[in-house]
N, C-alpha and C positions, 0 to 999 in steps of 0.2 A: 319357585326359582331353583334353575337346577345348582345341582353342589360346585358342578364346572364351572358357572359364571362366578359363583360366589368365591373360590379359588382363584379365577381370574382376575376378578375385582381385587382381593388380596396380593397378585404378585403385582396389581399395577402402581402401588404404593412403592416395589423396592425395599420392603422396612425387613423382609425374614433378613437372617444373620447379620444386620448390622450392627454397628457399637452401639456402646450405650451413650445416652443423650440422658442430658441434665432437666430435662423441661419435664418428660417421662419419668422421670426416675423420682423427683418432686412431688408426683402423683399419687404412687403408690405411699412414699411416706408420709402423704397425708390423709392417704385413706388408712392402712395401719394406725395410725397415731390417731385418729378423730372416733375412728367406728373400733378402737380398743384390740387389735389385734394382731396376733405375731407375727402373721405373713399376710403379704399381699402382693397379685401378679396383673400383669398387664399381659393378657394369655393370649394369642393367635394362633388361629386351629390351621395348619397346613394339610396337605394329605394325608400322612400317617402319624403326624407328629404334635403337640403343641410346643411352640416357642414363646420364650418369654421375653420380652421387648425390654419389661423392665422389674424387678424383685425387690423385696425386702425379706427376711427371714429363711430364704429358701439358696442353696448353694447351685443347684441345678440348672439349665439354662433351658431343658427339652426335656421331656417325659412323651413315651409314646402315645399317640391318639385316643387309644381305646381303654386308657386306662384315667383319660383326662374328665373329671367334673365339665368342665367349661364345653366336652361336645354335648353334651345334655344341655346347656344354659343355651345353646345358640340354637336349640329347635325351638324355642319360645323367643323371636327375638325382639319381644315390646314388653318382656315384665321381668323382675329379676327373678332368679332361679337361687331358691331359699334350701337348703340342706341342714336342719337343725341338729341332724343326729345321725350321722353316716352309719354304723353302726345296728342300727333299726332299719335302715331305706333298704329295699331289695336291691337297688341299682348299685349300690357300694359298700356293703357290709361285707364282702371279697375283695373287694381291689387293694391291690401291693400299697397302694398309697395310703388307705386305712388300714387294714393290717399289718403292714410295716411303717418305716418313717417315710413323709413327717407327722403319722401317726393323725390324720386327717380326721376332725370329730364335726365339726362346722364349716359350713360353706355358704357362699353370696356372691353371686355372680351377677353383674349388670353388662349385657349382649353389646360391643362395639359395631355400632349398626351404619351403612352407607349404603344410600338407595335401597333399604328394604334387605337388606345382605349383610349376617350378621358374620362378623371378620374374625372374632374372637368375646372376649371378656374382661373385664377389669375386676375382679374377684378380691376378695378376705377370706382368710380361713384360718380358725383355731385349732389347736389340740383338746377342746373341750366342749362339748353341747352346747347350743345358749340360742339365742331369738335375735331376730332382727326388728326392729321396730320400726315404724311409719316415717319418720322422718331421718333415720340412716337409712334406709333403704332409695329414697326421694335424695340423700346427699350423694351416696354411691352412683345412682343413674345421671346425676348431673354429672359427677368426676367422667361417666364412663363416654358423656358429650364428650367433656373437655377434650378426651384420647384422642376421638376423632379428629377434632378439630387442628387439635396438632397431626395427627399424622395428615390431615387434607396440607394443612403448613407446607410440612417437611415434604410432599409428593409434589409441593409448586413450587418448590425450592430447588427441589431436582431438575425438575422442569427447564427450568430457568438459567441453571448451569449448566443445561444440555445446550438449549438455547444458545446462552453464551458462549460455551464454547464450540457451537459449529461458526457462529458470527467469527468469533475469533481465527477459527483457522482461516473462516473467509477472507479475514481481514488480512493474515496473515500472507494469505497464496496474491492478494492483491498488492501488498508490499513490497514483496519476494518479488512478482513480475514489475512492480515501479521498479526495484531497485536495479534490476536485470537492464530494463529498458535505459537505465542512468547510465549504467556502465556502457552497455551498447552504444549509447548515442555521445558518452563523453560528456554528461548532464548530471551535474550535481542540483542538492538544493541548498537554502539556508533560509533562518529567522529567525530575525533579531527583535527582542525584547525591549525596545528601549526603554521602559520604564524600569526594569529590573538589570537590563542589561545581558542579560541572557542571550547567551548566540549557541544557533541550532545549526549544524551539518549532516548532511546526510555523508554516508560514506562516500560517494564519489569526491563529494567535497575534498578530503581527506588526501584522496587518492591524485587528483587535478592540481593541490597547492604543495601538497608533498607532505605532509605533518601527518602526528603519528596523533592519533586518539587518547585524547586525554591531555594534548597538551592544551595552555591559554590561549583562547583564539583569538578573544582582544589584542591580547597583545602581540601574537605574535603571526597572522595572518595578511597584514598590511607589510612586512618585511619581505613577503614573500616577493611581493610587486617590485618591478622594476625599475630602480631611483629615478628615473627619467619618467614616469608613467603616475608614481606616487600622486603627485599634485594633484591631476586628472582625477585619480580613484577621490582623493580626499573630496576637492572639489564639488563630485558630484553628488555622494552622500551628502555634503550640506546644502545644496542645490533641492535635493529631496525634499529632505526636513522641510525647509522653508515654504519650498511651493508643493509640495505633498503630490506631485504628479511623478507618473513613473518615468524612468527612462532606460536607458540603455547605451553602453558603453564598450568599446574593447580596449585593448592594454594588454600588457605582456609581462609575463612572470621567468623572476630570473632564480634561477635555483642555484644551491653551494657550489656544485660543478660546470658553471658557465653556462648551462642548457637554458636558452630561452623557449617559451611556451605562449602561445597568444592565447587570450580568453575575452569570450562577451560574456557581459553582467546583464538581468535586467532584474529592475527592482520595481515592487509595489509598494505604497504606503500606505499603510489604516490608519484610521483618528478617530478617534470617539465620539462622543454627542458634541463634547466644548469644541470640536475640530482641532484638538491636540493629538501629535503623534504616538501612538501607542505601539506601533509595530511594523518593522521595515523585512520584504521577504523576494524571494524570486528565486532566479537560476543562474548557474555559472555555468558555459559549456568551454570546453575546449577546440576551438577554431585554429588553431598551426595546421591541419590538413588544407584546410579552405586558404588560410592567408599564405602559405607556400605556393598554392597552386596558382595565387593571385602577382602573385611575386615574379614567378617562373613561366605565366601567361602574359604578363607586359614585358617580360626579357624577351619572349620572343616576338611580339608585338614590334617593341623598341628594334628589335633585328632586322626585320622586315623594312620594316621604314627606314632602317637604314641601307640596307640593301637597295631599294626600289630610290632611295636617294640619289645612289653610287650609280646605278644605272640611268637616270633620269642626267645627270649631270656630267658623269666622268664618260659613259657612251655616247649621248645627243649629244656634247659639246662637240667633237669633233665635225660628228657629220652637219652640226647648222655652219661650221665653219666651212667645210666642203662646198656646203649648198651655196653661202655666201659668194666661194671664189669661181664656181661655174657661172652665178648672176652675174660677176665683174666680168668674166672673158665672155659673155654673151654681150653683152650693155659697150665692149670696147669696143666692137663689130673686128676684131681681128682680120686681117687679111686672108690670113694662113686657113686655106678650106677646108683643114685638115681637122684644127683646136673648132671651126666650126660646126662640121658633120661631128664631132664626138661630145661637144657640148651637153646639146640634149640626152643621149645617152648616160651623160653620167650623172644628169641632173635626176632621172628616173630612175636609175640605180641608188640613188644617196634618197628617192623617197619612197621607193621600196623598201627599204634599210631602216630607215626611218619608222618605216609602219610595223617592220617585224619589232623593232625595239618597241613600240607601243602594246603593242599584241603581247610580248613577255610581260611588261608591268601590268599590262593587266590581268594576263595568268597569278602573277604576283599577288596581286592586291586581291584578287577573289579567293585565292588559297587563304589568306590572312583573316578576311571576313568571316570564311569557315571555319576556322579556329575558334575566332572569337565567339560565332555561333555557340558551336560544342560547350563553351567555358559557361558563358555569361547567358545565353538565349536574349540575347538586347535584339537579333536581328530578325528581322521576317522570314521569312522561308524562300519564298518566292520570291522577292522583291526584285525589279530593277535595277542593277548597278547603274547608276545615273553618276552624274558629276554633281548635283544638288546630294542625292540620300547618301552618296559616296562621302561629304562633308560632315554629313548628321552624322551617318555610321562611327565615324573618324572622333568624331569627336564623343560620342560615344561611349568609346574605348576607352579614350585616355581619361574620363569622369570615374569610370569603374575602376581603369588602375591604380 
């Protein structure tokens, strides 16, 4: 196995220069302290370098590569690499680390191995010659598991908080666009607690009742409402409760500066196994665009009608009067051949007359329907103005208004 993979496999752990960890550190003072000696490291061989993960006896955190015992210990990586007597070995009776401090005399190194790829060593070393024996030797290779084991740990714990925190920004960017959409659409949310009592807002909430964050919503969110409206909001919450079905409600909110505001409510109800209520939740949107335009859509509705009233009664009355007094001086057979020859005449002028006034109201009444169209789309597209759907339409209108 090349030295690159084995390299690679070492930086996929994350572990060169991080702090020290308590679980590591545990290790080496148990190998010190069990197998009798002054220093002991938890070594990873990098490229030029060894690092130490975790020490006992030794101040140093890095000693360069080629001067490291532990790259010797990891060309053997299935047996420990025993150094009785540095001093004697050809391999280190020069190096700075034996000839100077910490004066290196003894060594023991057990390979930190992962998939056949030996990462570094969990090592002992004295200032004095001595031997290792069968069964510290068999304890050091189990400690130098243990390393592994923790660092596989610690490389799925990273893992996992990577993990985590991309979920999270995810979670995040999906929030961020709920929240956007809220404001957009004038859509709050909430959820109330009823066993704890806890009431949840989302910020539009906030923003749609008028309160500032942080104040008591208990108590002080139903003030918001309009005294005339109160009873209604009351009513319906307990409406809930009881029959655990949702519903939905509008009402108007009166703020300190006279500003009223309409709003629809709609609520869900949970209940648990016993069919007890455990949590009541839903949306608040802000409707005063919608009920303005609903408002100021039957004012001119109501206008219209009254218009086509004015004209229906205060125009026709005259000319059915007209028509009337030409049927009497026709029915008197007057003498006069004069009032006779102009009779007819003026009787077909007043139903002439007659027919344009009809023809207006009906210009009238078709503009109105379009309106209505536009507002509400109650009407067909196509449909026949009839004196039957002319009825429907009509009535219609005034259900919507």
């Amino acid at each position: 196995m090349s030295e690159k993979q084995r390299l690679q496999k070492l930086a996929d752990y994350h572990i060169l220069d991080s702090d020290s960890e308590q679980d590591f550190d545990e290790i080496v003072e148990l190998a010190s302290h069990v197998l009798d000696t002054p220093i002991s490291l938890i070594s990873l061989l990098d490229v030029d370098r060894q690092w130490f993960k975790a020490s006992v006896g030794l101040k140093a955190v890095e000693t360069p590569r080629e001067y490291a015992f532990c790259h010797h210990a990891i060309q053997r990586p299935n047996e420990v690499t025993v150094v009785r007597n540095s001093t004697l070995d050809d391999r280190f009776h020069d190096n700075p680390l034996v000839v100077g401090d910490p004066k290196i005399r003894f060594y023991a190194g057990a390979p930190l191995v992962k998939d056949g790829f030996a990462l570094g060593t969990l090592c002992v070393i004295d200032t004095k010659p001595r031997d290792l024996a069968p069964l510290e030797e068999k304890l050091l290779k189990t400690l130098a598991a243990r390393v592994i084991k923790l660092m596989d740990l610690r490389k799925e714990n990273i893992l996992q908080k990577q993990e985590l925190a991309v979920k999270d920004n995810e979670l995040n960017l999906v929030l961020n666009r709920f929240r956007e959409a809220q404001t957009t659409a004038l859509i709050g949310s909430w959820d109330w607690n009823t066993k704890s009592n806890a009431l949840y807002w989302s910020d539009e909430m906030y923003q749609i009742f008028n309160l500032r964050e942080g104040e008591p919503l208990l108590e002080n969110w139903l003030t918001v409402v309009h005294p005339e409206d109160r009873e209604l909001v009351r009513a319906t919450i307990i409406k809930g409760l009881e029959s655990k079905e949702p519903d939905t409600i509008e009402y108007r909110l009166l703020y300190d500066d006279g500003t009223e505001k309409w709003v629809e409510t709609k609520g869900t109800v949970h209940v648990d196994q016993l069919g007890t209520v455990i949590r009541m939740n839903g949306t608040v949107q802000d409707i005063t665009v919608r009920k303005t335009a609903e408002s100021e859509r039957q004012f001119y509705i109501d206008t219209l009608e009254k218009t086509l009233f004015d004209l229906s009664h205060k125009v026709r009355q005259p000319l059915t009067n007209f028509l009337a007094l030409t049927n009497v001086l026709n029915d008197k057979q007057l003498t006069i051949k004069a009032v006779r020859e102009f009779t007819p005449f003026l009787k077909t002028s007043a139903m002439k007359f007659d027919q344009f006034v009809r023809e207006i109201s009906e210009f009238i009444y078709q503009n109105k329907i379009g309106i209505s169209k536009t507002i509400t789309k109650d009407f067909e597209i196509n449909k026949p103005l009839t004196n039957e759907n002319r009825t429907t339409d009509l009535d219609k209108q005034r259900r919507v208004g």
